[in-house]
mmCIF file of the N, C-alpha and C atoms, coordinates in Angstrom:
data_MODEL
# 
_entry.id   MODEL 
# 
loop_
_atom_site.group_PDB 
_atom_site.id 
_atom_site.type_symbol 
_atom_site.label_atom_id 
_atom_site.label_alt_id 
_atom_site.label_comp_id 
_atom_site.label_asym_id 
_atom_site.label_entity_id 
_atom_site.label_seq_id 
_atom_site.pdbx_PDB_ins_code 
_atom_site.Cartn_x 
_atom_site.Cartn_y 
_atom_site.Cartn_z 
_atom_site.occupancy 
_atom_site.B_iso_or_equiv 
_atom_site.pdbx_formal_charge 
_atom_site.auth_seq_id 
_atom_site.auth_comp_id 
_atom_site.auth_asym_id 
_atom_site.auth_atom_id 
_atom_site.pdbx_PDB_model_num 
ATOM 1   N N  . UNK A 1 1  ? 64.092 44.603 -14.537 1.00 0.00 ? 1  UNK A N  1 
ATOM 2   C CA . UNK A 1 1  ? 64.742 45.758 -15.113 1.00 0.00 ? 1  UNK A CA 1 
ATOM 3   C C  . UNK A 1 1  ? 64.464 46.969 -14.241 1.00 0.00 ? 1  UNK A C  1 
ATOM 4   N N  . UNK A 1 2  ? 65.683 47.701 -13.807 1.00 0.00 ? 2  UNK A N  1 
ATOM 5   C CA . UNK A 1 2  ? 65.389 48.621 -13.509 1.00 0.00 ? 2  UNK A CA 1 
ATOM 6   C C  . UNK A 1 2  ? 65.419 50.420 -14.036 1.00 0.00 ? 2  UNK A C  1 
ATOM 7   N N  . UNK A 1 3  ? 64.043 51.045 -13.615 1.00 0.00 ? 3  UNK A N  1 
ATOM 8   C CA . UNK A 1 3  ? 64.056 52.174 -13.953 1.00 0.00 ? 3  UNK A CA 1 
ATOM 9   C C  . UNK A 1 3  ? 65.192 53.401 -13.511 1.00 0.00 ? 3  UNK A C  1 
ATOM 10  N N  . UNK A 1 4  ? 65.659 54.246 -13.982 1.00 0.00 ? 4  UNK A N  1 
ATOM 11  C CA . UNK A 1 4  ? 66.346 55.255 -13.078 1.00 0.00 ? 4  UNK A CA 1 
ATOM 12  C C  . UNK A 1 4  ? 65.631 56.645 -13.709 1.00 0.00 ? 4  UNK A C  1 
ATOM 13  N N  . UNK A 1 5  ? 65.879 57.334 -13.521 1.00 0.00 ? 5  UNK A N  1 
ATOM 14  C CA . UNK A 1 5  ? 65.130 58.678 -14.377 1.00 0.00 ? 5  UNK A CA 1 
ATOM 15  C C  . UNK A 1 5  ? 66.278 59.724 -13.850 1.00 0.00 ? 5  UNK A C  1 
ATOM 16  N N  . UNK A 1 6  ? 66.575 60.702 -14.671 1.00 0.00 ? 6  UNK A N  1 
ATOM 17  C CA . UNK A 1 6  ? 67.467 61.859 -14.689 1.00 0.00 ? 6  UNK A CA 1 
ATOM 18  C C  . UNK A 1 6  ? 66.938 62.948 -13.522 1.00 0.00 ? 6  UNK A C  1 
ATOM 19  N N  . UNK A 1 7  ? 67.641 63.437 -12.683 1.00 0.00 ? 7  UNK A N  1 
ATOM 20  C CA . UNK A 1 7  ? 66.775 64.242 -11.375 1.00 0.00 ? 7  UNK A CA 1 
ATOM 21  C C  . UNK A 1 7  ? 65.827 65.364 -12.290 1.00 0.00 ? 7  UNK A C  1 
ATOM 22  N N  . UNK A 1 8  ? 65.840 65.464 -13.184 1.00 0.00 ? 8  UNK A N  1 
ATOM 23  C CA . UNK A 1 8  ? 65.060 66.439 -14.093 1.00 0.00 ? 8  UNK A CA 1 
ATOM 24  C C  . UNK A 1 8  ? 63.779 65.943 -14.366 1.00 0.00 ? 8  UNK A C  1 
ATOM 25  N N  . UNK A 1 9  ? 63.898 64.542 -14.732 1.00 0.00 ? 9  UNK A N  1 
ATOM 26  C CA . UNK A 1 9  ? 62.672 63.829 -15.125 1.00 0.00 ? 9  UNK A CA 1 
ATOM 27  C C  . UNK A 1 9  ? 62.176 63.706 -14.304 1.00 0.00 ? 9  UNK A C  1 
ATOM 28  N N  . UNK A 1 10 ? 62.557 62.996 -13.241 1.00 0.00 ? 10 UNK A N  1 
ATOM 29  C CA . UNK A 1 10 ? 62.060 62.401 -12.164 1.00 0.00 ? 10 UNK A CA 1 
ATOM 30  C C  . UNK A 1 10 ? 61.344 63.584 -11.503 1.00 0.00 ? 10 UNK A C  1 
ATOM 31  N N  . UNK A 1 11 ? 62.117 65.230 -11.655 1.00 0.00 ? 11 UNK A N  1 
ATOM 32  C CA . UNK A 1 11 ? 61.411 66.564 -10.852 1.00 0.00 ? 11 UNK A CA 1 
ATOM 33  C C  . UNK A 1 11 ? 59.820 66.690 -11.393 1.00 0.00 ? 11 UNK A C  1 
ATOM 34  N N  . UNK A 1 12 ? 59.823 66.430 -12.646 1.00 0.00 ? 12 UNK A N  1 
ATOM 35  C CA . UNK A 1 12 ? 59.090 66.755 -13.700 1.00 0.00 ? 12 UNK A CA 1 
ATOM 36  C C  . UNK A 1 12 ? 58.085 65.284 -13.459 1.00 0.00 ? 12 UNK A C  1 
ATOM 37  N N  . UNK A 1 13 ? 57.728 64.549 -13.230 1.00 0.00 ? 13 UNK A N  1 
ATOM 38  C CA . UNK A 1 13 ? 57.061 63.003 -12.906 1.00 0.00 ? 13 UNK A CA 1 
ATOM 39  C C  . UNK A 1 13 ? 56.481 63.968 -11.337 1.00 0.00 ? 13 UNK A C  1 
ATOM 40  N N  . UNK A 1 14 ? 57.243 63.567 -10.438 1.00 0.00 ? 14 UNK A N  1 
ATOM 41  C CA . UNK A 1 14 ? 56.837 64.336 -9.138  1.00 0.00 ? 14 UNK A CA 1 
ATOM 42  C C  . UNK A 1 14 ? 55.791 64.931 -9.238  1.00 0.00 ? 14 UNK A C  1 
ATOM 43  N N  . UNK A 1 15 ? 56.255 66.378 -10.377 1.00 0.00 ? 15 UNK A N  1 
ATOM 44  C CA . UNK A 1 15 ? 55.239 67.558 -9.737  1.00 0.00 ? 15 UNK A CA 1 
ATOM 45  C C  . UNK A 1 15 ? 53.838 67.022 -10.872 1.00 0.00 ? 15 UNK A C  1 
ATOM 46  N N  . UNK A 1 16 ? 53.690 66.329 -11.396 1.00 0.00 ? 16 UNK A N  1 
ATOM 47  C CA . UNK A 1 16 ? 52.690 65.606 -12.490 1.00 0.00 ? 16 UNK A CA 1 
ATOM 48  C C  . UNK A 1 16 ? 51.658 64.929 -12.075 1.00 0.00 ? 16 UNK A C  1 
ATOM 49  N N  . UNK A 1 17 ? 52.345 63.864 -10.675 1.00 0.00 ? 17 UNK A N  1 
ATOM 50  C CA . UNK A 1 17 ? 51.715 62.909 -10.142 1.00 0.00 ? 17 UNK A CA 1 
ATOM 51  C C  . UNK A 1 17 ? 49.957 63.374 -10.009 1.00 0.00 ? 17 UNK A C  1 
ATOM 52  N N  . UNK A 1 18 ? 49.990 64.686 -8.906  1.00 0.00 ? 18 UNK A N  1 
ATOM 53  C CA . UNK A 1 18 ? 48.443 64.865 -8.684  1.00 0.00 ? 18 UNK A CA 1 
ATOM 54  C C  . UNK A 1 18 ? 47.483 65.151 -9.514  1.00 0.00 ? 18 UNK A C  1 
ATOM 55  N N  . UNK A 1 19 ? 48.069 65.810 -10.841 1.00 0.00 ? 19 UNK A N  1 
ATOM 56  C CA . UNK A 1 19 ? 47.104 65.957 -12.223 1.00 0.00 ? 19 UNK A CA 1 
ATOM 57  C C  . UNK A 1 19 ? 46.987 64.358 -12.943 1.00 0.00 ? 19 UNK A C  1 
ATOM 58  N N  . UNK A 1 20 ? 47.970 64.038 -12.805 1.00 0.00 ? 20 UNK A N  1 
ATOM 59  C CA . UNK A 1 20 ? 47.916 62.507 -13.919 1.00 0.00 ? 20 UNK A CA 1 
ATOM 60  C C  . UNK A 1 20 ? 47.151 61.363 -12.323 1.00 0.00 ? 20 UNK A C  1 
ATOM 61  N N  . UNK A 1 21 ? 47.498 61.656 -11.335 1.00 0.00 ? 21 UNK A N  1 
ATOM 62  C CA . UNK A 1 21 ? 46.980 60.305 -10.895 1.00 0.00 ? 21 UNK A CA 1 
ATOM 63  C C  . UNK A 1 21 ? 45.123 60.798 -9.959  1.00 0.00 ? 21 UNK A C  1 
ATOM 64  N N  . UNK A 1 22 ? 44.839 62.176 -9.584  1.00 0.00 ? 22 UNK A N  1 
ATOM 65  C CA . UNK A 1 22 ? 43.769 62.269 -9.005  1.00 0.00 ? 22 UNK A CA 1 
ATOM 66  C C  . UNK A 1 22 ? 44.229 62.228 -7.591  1.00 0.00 ? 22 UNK A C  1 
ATOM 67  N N  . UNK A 1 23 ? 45.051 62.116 -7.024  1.00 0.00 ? 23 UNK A N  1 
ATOM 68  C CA . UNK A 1 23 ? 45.769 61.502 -6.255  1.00 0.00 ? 23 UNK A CA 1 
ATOM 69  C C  . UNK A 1 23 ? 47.100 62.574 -5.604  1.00 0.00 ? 23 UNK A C  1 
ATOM 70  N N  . UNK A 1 24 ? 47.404 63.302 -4.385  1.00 0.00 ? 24 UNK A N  1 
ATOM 71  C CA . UNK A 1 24 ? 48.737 64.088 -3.592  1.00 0.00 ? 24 UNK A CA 1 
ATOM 72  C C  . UNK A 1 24 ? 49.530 62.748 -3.615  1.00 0.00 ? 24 UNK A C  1 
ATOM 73  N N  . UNK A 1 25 ? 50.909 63.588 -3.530  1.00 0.00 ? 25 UNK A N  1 
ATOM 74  C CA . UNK A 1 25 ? 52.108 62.143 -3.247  1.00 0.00 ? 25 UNK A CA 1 
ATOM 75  C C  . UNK A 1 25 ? 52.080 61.791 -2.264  1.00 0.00 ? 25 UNK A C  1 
ATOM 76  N N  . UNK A 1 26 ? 51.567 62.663 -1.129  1.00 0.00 ? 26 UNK A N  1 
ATOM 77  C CA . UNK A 1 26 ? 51.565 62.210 0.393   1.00 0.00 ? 26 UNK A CA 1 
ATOM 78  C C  . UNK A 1 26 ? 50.439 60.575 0.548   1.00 0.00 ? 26 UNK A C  1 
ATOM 79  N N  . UNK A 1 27 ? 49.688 61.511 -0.273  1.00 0.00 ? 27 UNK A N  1 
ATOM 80  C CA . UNK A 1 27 ? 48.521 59.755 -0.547  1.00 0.00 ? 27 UNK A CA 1 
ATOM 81  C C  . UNK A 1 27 ? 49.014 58.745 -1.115  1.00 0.00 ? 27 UNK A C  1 
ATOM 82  N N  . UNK A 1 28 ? 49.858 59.022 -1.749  1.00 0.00 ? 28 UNK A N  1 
ATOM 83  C CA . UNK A 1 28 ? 50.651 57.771 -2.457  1.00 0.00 ? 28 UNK A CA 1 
ATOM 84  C C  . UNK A 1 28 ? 51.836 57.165 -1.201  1.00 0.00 ? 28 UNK A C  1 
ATOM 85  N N  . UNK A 1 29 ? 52.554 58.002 -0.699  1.00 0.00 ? 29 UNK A N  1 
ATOM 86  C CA . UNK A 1 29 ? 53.008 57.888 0.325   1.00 0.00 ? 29 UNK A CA 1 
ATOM 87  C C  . UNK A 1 29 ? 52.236 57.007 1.434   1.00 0.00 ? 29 UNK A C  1 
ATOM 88  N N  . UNK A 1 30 ? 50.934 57.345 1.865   1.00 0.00 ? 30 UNK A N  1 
ATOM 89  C CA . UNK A 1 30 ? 50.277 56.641 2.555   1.00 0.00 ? 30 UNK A CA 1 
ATOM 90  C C  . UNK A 1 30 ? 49.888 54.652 2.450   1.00 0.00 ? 30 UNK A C  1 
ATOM 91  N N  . UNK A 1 31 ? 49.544 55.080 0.828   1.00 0.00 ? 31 UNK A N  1 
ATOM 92  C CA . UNK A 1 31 ? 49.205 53.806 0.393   1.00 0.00 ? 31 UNK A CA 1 
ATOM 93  C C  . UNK A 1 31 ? 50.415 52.903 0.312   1.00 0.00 ? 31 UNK A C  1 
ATOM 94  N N  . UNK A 1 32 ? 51.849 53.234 -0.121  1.00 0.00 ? 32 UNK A N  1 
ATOM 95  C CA . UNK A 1 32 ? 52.716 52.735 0.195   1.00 0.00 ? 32 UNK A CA 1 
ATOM 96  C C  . UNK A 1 32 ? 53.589 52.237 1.427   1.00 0.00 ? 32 UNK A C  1 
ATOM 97  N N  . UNK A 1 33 ? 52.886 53.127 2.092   1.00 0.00 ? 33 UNK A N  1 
ATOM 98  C CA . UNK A 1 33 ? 53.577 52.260 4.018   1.00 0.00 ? 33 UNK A CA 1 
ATOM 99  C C  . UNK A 1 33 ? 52.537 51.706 4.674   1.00 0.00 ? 33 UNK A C  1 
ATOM 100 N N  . UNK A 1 34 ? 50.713 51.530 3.748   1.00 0.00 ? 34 UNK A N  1 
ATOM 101 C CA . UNK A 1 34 ? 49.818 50.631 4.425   1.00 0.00 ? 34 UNK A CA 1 
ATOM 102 C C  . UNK A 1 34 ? 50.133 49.603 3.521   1.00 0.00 ? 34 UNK A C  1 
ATOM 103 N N  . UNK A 1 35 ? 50.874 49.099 2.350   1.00 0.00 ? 35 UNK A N  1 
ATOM 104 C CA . UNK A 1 35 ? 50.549 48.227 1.403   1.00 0.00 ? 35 UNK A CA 1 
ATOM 105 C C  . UNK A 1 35 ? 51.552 47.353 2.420   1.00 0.00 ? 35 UNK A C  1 
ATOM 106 N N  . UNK A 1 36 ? 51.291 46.410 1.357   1.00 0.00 ? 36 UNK A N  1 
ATOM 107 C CA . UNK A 1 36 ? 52.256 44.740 1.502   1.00 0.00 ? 36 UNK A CA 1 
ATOM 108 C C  . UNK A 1 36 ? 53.507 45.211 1.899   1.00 0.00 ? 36 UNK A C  1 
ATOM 109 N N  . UNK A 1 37 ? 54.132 44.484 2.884   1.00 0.00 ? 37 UNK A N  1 
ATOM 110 C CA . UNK A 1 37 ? 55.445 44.640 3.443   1.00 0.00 ? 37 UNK A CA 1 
ATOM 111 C C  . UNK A 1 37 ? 56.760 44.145 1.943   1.00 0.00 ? 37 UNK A C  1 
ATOM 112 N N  . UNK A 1 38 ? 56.459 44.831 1.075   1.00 0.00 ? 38 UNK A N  1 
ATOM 113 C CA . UNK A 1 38 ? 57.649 44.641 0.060   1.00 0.00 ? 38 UNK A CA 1 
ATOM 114 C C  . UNK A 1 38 ? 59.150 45.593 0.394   1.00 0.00 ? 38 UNK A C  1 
ATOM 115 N N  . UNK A 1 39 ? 59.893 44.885 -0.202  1.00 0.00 ? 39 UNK A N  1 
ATOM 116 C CA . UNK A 1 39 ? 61.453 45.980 0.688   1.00 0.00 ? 39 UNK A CA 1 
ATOM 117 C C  . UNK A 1 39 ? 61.629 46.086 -0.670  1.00 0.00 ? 39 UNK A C  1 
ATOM 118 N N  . UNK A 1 40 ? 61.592 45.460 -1.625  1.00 0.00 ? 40 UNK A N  1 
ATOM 119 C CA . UNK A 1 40 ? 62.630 45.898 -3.230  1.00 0.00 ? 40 UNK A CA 1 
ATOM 120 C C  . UNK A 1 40 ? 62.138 46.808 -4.025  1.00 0.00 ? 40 UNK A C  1 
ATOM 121 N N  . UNK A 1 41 ? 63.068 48.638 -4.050  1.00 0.00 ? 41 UNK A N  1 
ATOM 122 C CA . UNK A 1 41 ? 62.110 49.092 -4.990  1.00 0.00 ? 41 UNK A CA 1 
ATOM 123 C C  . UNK A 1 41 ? 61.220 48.744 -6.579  1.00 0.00 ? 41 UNK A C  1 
ATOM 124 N N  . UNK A 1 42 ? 61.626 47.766 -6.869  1.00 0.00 ? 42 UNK A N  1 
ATOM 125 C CA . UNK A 1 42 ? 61.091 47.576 -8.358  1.00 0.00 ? 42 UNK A CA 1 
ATOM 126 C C  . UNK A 1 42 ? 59.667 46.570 -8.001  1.00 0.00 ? 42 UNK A C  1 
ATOM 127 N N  . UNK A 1 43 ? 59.836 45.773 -6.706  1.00 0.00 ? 43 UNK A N  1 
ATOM 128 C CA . UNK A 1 43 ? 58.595 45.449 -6.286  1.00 0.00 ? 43 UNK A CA 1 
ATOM 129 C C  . UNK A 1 43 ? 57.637 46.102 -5.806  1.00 0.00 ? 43 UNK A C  1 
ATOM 130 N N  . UNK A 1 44 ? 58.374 47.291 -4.943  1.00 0.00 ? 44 UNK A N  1 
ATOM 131 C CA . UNK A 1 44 ? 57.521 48.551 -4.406  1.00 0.00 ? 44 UNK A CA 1 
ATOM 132 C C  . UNK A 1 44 ? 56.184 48.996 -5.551  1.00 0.00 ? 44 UNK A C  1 
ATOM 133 N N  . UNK A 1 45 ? 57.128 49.304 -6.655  1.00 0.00 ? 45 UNK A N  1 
ATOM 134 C CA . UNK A 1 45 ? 56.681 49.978 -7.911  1.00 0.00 ? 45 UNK A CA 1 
ATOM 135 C C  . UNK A 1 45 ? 56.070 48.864 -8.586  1.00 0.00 ? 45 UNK A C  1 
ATOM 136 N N  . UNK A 1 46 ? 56.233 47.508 -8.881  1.00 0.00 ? 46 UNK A N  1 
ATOM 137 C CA . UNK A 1 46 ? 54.972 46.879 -9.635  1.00 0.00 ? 46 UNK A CA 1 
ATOM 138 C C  . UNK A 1 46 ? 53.821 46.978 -8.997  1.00 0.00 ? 46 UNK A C  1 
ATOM 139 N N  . UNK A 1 47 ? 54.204 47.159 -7.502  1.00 0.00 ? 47 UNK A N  1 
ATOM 140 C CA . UNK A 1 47 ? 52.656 46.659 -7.124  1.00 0.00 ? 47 UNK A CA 1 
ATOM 141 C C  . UNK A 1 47 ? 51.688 47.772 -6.715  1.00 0.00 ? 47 UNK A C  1 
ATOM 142 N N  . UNK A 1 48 ? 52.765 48.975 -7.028  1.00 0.00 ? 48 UNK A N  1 
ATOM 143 C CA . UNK A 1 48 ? 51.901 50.527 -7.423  1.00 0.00 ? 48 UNK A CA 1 
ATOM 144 C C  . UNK A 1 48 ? 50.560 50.238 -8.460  1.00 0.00 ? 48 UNK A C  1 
ATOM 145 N N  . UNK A 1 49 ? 51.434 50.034 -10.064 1.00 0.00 ? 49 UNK A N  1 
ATOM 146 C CA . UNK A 1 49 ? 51.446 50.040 -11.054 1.00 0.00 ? 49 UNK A CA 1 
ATOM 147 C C  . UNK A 1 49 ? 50.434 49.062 -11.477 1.00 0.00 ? 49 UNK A C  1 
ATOM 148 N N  . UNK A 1 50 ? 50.555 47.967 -10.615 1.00 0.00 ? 50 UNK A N  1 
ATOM 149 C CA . UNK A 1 50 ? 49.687 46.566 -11.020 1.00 0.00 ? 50 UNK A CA 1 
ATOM 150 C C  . UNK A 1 50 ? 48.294 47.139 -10.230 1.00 0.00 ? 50 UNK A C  1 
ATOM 151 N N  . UNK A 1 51 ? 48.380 47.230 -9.220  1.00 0.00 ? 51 UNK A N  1 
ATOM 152 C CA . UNK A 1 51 ? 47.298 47.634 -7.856  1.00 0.00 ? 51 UNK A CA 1 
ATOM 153 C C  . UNK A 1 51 ? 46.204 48.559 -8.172  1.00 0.00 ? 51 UNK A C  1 
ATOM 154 N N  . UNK A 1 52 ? 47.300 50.055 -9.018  1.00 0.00 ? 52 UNK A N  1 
ATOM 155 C CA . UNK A 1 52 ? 46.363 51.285 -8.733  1.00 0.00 ? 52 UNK A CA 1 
ATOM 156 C C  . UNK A 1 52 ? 46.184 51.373 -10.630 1.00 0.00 ? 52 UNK A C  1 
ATOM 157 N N  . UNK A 1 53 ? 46.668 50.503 -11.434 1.00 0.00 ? 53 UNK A N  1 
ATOM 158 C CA . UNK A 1 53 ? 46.599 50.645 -12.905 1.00 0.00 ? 53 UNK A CA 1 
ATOM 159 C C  . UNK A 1 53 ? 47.439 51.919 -12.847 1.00 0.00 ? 53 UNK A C  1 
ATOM 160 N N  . UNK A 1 54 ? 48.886 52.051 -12.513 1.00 0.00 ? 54 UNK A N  1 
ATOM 161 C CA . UNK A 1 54 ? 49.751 53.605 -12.994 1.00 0.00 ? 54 UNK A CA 1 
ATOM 162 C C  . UNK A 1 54 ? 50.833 52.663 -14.390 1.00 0.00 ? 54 UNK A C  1 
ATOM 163 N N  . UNK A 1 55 ? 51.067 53.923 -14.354 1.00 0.00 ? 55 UNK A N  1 
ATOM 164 C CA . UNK A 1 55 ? 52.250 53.425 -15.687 1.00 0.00 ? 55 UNK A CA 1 
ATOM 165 C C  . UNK A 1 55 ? 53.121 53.326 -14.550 1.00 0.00 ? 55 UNK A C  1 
ATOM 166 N N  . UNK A 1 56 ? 54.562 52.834 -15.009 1.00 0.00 ? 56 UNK A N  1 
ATOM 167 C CA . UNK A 1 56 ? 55.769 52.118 -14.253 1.00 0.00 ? 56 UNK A CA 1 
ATOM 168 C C  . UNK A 1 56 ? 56.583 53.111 -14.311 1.00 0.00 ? 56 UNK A C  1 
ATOM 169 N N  . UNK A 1 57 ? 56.858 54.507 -14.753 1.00 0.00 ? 57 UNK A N  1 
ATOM 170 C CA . UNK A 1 57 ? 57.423 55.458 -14.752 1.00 0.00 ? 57 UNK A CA 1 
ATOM 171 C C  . UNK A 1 57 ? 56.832 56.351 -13.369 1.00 0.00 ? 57 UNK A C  1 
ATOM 172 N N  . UNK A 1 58 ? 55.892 56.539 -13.307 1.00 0.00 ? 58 UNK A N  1 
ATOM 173 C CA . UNK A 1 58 ? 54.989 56.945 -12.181 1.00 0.00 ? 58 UNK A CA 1 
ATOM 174 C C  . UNK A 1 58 ? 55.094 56.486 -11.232 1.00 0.00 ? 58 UNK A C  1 
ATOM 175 N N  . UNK A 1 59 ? 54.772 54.975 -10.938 1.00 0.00 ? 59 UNK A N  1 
ATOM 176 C CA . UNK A 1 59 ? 55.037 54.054 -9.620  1.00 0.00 ? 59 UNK A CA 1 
ATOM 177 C C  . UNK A 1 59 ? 56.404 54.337 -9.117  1.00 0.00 ? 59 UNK A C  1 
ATOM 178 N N  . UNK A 1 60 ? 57.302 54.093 -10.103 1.00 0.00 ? 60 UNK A N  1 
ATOM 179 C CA . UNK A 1 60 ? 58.690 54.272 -10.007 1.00 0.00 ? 60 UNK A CA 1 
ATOM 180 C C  . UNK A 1 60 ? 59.416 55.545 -9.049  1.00 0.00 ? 60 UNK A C  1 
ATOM 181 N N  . UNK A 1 61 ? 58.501 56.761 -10.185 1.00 0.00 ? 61 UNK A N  1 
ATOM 182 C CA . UNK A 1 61 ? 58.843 58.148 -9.096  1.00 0.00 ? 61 UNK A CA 1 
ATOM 183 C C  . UNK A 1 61 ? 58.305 57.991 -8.144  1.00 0.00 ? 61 UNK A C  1 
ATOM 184 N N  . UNK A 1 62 ? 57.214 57.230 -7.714  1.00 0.00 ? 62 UNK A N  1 
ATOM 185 C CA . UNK A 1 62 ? 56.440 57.842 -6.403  1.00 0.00 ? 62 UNK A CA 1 
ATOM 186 C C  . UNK A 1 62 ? 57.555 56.525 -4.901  1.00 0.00 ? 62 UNK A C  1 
ATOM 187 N N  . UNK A 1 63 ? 57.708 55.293 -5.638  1.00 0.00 ? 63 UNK A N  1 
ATOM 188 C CA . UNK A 1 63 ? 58.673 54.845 -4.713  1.00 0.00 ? 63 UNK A CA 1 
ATOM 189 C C  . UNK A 1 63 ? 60.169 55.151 -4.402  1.00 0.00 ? 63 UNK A C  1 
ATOM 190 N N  . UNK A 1 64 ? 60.179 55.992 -5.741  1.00 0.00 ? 64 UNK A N  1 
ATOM 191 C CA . UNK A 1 64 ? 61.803 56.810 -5.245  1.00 0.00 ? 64 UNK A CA 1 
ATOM 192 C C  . UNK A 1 64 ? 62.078 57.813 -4.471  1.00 0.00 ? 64 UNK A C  1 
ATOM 193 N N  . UNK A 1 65 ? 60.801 58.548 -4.446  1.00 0.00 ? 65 UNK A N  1 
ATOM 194 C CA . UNK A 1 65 ? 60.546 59.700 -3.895  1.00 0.00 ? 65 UNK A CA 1 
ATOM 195 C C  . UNK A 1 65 ? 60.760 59.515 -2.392  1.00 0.00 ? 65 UNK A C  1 
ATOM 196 N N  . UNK A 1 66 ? 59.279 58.511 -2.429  1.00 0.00 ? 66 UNK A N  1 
ATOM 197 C CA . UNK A 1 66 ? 58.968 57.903 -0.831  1.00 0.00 ? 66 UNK A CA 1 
ATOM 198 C C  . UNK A 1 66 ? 60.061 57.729 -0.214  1.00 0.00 ? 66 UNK A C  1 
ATOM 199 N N  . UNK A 1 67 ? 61.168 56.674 -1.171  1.00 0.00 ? 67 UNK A N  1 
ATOM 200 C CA . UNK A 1 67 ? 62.286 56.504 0.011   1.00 0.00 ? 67 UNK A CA 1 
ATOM 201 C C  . UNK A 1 67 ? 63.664 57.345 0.204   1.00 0.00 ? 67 UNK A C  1 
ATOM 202 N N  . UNK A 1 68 ? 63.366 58.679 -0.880  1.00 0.00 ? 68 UNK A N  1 
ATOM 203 C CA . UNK A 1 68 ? 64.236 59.536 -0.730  1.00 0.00 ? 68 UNK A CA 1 
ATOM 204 C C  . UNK A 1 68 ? 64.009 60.255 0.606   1.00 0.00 ? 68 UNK A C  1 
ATOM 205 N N  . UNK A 1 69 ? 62.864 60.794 1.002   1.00 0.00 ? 69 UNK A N  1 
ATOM 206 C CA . UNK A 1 69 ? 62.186 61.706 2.159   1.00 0.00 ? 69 UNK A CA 1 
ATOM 207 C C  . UNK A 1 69 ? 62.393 60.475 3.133   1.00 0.00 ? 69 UNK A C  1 
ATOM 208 N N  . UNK A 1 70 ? 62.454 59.304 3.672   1.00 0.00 ? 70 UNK A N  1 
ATOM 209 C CA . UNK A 1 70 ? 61.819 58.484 4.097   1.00 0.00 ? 70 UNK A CA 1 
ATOM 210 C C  . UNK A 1 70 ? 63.806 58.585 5.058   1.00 0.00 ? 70 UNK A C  1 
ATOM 211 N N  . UNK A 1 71 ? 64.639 58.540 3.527   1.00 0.00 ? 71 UNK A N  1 
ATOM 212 C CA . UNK A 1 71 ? 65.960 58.768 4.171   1.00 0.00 ? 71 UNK A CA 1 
ATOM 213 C C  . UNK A 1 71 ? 66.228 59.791 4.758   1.00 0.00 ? 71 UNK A C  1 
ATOM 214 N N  . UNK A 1 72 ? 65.683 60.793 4.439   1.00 0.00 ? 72 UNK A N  1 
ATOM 215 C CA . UNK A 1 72 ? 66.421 62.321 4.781   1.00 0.00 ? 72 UNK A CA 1 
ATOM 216 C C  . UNK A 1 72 ? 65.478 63.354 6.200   1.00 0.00 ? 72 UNK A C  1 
ATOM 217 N N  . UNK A 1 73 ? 64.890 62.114 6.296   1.00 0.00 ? 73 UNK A N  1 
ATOM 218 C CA . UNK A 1 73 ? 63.886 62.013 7.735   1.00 0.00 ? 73 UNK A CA 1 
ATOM 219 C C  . UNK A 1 73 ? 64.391 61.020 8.927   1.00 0.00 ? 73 UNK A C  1 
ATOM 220 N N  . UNK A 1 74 ? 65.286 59.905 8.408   1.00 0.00 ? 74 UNK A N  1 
ATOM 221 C CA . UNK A 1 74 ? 65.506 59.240 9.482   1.00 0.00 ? 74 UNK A CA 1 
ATOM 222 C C  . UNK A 1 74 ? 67.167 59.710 9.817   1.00 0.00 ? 74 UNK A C  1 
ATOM 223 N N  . UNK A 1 75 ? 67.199 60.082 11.065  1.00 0.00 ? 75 UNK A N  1 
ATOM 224 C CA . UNK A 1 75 ? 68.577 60.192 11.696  1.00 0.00 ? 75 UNK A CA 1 
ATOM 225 C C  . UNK A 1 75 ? 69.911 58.864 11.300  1.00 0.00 ? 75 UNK A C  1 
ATOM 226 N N  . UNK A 1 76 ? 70.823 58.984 10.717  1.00 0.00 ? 76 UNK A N  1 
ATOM 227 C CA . UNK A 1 76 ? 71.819 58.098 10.986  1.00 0.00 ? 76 UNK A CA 1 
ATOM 228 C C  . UNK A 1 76 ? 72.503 57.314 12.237  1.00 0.00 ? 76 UNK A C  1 
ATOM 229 N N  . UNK A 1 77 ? 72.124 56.286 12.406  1.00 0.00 ? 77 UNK A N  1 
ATOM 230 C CA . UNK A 1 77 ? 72.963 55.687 13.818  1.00 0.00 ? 77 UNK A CA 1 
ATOM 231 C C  . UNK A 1 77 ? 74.064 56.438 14.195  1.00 0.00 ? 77 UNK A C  1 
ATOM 232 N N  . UNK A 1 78 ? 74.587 56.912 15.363  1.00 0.00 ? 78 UNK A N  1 
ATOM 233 C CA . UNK A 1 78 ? 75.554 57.140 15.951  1.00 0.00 ? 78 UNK A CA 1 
ATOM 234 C C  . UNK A 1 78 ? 76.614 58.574 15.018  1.00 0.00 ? 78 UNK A C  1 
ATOM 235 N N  . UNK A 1 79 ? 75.267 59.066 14.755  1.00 0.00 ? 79 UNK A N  1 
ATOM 236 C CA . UNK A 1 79 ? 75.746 60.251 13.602  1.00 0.00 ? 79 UNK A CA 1 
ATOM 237 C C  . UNK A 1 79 ? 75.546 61.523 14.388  1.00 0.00 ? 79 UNK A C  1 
ATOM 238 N N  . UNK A 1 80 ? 76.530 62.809 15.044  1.00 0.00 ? 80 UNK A N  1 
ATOM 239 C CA . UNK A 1 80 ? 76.571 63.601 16.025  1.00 0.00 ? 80 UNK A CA 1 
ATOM 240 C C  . UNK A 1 80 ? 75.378 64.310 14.941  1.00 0.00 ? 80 UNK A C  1 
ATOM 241 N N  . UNK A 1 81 ? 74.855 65.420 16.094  1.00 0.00 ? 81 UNK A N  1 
ATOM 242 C CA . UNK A 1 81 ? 74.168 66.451 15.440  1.00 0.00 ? 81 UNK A CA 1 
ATOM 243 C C  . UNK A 1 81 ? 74.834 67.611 16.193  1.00 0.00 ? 81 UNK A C  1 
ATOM 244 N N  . UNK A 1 82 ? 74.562 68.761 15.463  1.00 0.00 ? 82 UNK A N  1 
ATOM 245 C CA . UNK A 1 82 ? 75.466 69.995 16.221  1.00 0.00 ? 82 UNK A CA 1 
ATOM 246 C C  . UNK A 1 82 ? 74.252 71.213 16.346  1.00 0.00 ? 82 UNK A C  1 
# 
């Protein structure tokens, strides 16, 4: 099953993460591109959730996040820049 969250919720999860987890997203970020080579976000996020004991709403934002920045950092193939 997959999670989606409203860009409101999901804003609101985000800015939560470092009070609820002890934990910056960048660190979560970290732990997620040293972990297990998983590609599926809902696997991304169990093995947040299973790994670090988060709730699945949490894991969820922090792998949506990750691969939102993760997109809007990598250049598009054969995409001009001006």
């Amino acid at each position: 099953m997959s999670v989606t969250h409203s860009p409101e919720m999901h804003a609101q999860l985000i800015a939560r993460i470092p009070t609820v987890t002890g934990r910056e997203l960048s660190e979560w970020f970290d732990t997620l591109e040293n972990g297990p080579g998983l590609t599926r976000c809902l696997e991304r996020a169990n093995w947040l959730a299973d790994e670090y004991n988060l709730s699945h709403g949490y894991a969820q934002a922090i792998v949506q996040e990750h691969d939102r920045r993760r997109r809007n950092r990598t250049p598009i193939p054969n995409q001009r820049t001006s």
